[in-house]
C-alpha positions in Angstrom: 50.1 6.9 15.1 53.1 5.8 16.6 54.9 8.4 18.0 54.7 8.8 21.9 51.7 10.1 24.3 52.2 13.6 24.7 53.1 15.5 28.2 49.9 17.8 28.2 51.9 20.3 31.1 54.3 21.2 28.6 53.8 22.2 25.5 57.3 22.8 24.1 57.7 19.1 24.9 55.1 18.1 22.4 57.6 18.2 18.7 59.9 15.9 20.8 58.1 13.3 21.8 56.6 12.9 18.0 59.2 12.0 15.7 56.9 12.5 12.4 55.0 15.7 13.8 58.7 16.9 14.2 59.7 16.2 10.8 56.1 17.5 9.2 57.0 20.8 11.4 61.1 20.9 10.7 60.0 21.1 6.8 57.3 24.1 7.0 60.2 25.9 9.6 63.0 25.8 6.7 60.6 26.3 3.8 59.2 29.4 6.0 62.3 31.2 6.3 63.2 31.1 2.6 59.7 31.9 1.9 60.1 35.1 3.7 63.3 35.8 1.8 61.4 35.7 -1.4 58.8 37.9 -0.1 60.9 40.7 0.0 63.6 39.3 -2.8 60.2 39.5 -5.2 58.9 42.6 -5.7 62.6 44.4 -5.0 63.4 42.7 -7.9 60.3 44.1 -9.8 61.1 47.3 -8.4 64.9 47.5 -8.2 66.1 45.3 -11.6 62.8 45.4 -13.3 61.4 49.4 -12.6 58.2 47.7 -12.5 55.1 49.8 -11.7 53.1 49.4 -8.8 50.8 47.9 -10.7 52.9 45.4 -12.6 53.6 44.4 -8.8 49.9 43.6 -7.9 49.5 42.0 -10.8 52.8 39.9 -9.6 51.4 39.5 -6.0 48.0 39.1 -7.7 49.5 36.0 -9.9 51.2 34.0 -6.9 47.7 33.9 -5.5 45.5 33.1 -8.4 45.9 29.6 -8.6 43.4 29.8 -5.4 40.9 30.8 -7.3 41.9 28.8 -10.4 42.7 25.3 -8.8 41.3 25.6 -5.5 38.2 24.5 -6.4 39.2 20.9 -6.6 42.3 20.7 -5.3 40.7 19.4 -2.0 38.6 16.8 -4.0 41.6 15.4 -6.0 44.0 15.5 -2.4 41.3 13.4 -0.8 41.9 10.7 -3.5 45.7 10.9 -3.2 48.1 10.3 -0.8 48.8 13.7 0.9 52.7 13.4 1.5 53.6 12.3 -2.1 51.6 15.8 -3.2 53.8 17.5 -0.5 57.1 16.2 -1.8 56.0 16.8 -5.2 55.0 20.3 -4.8 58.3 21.0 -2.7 60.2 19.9 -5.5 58.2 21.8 -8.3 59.2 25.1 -6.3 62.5 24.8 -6.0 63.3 23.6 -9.6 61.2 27.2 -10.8 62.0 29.2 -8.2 66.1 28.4 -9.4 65.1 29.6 -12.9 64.8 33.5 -11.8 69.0 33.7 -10.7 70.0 32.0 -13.7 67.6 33.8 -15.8 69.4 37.5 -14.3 72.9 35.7 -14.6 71.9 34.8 -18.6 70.3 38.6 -19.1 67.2 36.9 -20.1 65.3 38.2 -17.2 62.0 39.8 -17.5 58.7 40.7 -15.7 56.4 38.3 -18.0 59.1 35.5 -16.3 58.6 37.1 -13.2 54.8 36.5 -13.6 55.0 33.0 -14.9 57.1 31.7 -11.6 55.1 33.6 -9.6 52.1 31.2 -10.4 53.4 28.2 -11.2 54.8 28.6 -7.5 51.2 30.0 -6.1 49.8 26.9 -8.1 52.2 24.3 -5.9 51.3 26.4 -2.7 47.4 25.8 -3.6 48.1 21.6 -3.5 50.6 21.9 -0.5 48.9 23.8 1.9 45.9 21.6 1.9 47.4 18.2 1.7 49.4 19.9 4.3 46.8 20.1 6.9 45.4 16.4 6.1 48.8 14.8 6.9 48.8 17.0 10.1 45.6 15.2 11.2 47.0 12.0 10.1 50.0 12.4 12.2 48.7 13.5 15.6 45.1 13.0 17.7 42.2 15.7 17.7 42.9 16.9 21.0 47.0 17.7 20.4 45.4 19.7 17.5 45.9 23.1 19.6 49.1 22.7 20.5 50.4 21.1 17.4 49.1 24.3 15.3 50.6 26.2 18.3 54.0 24.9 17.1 53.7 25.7 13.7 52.4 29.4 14.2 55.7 29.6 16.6 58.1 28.1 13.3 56.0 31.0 10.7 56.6 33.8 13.7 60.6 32.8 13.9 60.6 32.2 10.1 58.7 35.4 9.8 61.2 37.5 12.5 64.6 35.5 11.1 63.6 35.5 7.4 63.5 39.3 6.7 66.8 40.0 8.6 68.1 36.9 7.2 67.1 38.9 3.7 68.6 42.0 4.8 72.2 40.0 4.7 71.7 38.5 1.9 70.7 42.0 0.1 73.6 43.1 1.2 75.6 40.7 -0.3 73.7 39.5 -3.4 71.0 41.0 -5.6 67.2 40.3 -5.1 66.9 37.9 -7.5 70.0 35.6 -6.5 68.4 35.5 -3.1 65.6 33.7 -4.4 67.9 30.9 -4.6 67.5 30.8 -1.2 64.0 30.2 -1.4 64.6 27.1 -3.5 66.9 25.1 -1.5 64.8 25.6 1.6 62.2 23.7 -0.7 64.4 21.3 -1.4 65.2 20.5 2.4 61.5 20.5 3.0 61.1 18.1 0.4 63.9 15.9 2.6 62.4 16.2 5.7 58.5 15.1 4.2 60.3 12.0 2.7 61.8 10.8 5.7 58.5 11.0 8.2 58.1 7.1 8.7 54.2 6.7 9.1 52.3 4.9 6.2 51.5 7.6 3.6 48.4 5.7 2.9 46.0 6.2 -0.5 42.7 6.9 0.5 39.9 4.1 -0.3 38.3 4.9 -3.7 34.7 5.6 -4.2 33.1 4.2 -6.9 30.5 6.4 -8.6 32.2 9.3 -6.9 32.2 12.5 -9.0 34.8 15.7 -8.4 32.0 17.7 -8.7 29.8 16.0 -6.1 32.7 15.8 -4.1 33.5 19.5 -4.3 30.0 20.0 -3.3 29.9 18.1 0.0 33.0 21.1 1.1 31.3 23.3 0.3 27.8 21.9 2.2 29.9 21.1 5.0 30.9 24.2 5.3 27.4 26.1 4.7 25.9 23.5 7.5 28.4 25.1 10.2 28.0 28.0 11.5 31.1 29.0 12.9 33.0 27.7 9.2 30.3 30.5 7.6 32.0 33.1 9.7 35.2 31.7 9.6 35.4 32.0 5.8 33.5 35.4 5.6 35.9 37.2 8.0 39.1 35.3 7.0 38.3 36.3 3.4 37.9 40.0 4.7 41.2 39.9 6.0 43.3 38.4 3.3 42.1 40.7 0.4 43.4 43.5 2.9 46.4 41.8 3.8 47.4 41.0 0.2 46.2 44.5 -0.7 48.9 45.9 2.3 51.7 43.5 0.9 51.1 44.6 -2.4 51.2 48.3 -1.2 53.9 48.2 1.3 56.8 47.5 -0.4 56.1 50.1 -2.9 55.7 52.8 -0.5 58.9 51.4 1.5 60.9 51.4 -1.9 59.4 54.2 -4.1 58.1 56.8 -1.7 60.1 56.6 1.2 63.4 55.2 -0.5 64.2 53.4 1.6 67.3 50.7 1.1 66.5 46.8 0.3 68.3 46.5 3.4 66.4 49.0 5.1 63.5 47.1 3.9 63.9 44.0 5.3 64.6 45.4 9.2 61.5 47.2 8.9 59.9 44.0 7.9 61.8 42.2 10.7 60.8 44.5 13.4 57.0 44.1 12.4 57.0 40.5 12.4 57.7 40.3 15.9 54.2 40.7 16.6 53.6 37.1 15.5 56.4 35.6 17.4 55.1 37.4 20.4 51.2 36.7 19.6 52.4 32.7 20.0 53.5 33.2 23.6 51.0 34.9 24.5 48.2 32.5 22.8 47.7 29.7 25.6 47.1 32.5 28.2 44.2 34.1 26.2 42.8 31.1 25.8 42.8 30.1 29.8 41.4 33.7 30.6 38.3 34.5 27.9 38.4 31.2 25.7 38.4 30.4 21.9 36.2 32.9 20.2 37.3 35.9 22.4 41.2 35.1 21.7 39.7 35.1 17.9 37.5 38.8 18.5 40.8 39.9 20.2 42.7 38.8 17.0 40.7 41.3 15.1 40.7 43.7 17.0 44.9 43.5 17.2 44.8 44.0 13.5 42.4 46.6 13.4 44.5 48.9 15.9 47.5 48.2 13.6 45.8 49.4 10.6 45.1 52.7 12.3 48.4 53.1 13.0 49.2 51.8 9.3 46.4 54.8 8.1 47.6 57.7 10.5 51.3 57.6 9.3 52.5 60.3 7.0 55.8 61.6 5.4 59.3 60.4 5.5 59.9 61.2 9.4 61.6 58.6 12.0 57.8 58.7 13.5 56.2 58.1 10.4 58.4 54.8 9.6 58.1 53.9 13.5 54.0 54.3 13.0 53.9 52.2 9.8 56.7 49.8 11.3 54.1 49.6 14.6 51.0 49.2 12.6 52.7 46.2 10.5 54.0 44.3 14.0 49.9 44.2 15.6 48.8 43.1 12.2 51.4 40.2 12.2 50.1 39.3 15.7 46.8 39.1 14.8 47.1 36.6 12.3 48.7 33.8 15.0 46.0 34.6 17.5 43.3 34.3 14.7 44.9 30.7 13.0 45.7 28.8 15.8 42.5 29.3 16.8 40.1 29.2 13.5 42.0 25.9 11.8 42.3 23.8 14.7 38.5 24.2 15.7 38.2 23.7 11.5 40.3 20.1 12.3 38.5 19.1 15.4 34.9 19.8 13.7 35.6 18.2 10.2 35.3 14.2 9.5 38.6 12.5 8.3 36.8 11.7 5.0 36.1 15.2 4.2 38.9 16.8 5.5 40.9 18.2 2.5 37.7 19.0 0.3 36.6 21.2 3.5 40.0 22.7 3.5 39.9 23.6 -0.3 36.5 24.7 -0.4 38.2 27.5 2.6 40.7 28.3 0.8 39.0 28.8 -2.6 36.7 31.3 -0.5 39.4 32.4 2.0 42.3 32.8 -0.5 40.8 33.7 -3.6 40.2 37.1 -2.1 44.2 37.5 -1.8 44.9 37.9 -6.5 41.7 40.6 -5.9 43.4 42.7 -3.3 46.7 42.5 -5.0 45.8 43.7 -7.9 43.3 46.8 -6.2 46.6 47.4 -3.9 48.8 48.0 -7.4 46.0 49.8 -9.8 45.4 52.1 -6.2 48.7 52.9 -6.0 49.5 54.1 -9.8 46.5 56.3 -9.5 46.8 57.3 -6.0 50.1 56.5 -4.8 51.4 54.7 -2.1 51.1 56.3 0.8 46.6 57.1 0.1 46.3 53.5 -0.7 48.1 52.5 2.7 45.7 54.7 4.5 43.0 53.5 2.9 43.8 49.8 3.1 45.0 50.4 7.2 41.1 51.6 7.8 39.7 48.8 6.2 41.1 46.7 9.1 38.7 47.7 11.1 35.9 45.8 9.1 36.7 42.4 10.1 37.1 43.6 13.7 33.7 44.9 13.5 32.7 41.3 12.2 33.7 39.0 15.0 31.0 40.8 17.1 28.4 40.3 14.9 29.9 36.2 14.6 28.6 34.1 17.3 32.7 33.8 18.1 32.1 35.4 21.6 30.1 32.7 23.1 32.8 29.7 22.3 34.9 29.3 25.4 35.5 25.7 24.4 35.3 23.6 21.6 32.2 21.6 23.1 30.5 25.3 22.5 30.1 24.7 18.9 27.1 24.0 17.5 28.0 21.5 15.1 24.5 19.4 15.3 24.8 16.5 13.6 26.9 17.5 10.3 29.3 14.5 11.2 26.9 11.9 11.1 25.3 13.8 7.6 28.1 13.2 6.0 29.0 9.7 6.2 29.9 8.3 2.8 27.2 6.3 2.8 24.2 8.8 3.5 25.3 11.7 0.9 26.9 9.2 -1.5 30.1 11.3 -2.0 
């Protein structure tokens, strides 16, 4: 590591003084905020060019996700043998080259849902591979105790990206259709791509393992993960919340666009005004931390996001109150998720050897997002037999089940990360003693 030693006083300091950390963070910022265009730009253009169904739009929601379940397996196991950045580069490009096939598909009259579907996972698929050799060049780039504070800086780029994006959308809407926005999405992709090239730290390949199996690898994730038991409750509770967050996602636009008929532009300042709650979460992090530690920030997380879906279940009708209530109930349900990440991966990075890094993190994510395709696609079959605004109710109450969760978890008792009872996992997994 050769960028320079960090001022510990001052946190928005800490991107500057790290010239690779700053590049890693500049490409998830711009890929974020095109991201978030697409969020919306997708299922309006299911809805509004497409008259898809609710449930054609779980099963679109439900697609982009599946690849956790499909690939996410091994997608750890086969990162850990490659060089992480080259995977992120590769997969930035990958997106951006499908993601440009939806406007030019529209401008051609070619466009169709079954197209819609088949970018939809061949992007999810690219997320799966990126994401985790994401957080293994994160570790390569900065020390285990800047961990904090360098996942503090990239929850603060996804709450900006996740305020700016939506009202970023609502202009484009405005201007453009849904699908031409999309194009927005790809170039930010691009630019990521550009940013990833240029870090300057060896991308190194890891050793190789003779004898090594995928499976055997996959395996020592997975144990790792059984062996701990904060990573148990991590997964169990994180898994919770995704299926009801995809489910609300799934659910929310439809009730936004079908029930309440609302504008695309409309839409996206709605969607803007609730993702404030993550920006604000962010600053308010460091200072929950100080006063009650790491596992009450994370109980408080749940409990943030179980309040919002209250709110989410108690709205009704088309009033000003009812779209302020929903709009509420979406804001403290993006705030939870910052207080809960920042939190929940960098303990995850701290706890887990170098060597096992990325198969840890895809055996989490196979259990942690292969919940998301199965909400989705109760979210959509819900809402055809339901409609929108039951299925928001009931999804807003099932909040409160993770909440409930974190007090059962032995969360509460972590103030610090010396807390954990990790025994001696690290040492059990050498290469040498489990022969992985």
């Amino acid at each position: 590591m050769t960028d320079k030693a960090p001022d510990r006083g001052k946190w928005w300091s800490f991107a500057a003084a790290r010239p690779d950390f700053r590049k890693l963070w500049s490409a998830q910022s711009v890929s974020i905020v095109g991201s978030q265009v697409s969020l919306i730009a997708f299922p309006l253009t299911a809805l509004a060019v497409l008259h898809a169904r609710a449930s054609e739009v779980g099963t679109l929601n439900a697609l982009s996700r599946a690849p956790f379940l499909v690939f996410g397996i091994f997608a750890g196991v086969l990162i850990d043998r490659w060089r992480s950045r080259r995977v992120l580069i590769i997969m930035d490009w990958t997106r951006a080259v499908t993601l440009a096939l939806i406007p030019a598909l529209m401008l051609s009259h070619a466009l169709t849902i079954e197209w819609l579907f088949g970018v939809a996972f061949v992007v999810g698929s690219c997320t799966v591979f990126f994401d985790i050799a994401y957080q293994s060049t994160l570790t390569n780039l900065v020390v285990p105790t800047e961990l904090l504070t360098a996942n503090r800086w990239l929850e603060t780029s996804r709450s900006v990206g996740n305020m700016s994006g939506p009202g970023f959308a609502a202009v484009l809407l405005k201007l453009v259709s849904a699908p031409v926005a999309i194009l927005v999405d790809a170039t930010s992709y691009l630019l990521s791509a550009l940013f990833v090239h240029s870090i300057r730290a060896p991308d190194r390949k890891p050793p190789r393992r003779h004898g090594a199996s995928i499976w055997r690898d996959f395996k020592a994730g997975l144990r790792f993960v059984g062996e701990s038991s904060f990573l148990r409750w991590n997964a169990i509770i994180a898994a919770t919340w995704n299926l009801l967050t995809s489910a609300l996602i799934t659910i929310f636009f439809v009730h936004l666009e079908s029930d309440l008929k609302l504008s695309s532009a409309t839409v996206a300042v709605v969607v803007l005004v609730g993702s404030v709650g993550s920006f604000l979460a962010v600053l308010v992090v460091a200072r929950l931390i100080a006063w009650r530690g790491l596992g009450w920030c994370i109980v408080l997380s749940m409990c943030v996001g179980g309040a919002g879906g209250v709110f989410l279940a108690s709205s009704s009708g088309r009033s000003a109150v009812a779209i302020a209530a929903i709009t509420l109930g979406y804001l403290l349900v993006s705030a939870a998720e910052p207080l809960f990440n920042i939190n929940v991966i960098s303990i995850r990075q701290m706890i887990t050897p170098a060597h096992l890094m990325a198969r840890t993190t895809g055996a989490m994510r196979f259990v942690v997002w292969g919940t998301l395709p199965v909400g989705a696609l109760i979210a959509g079959f819900l809402g055809d037999a339901f409609g929108g605004r039951t299925t928001l109710g009931v999804i807003g109450v099932g909040f409160l089940i993770p909440a409930a969760m974190t007090f059962l978890s032995p969360f509460r008792s972590i103030r610090t990360v010396s807390d954990l009872e990790i025994g001696d996992s690290r040492q059990e997994h050498k290469e040498g003693v489990t022969g992985v």
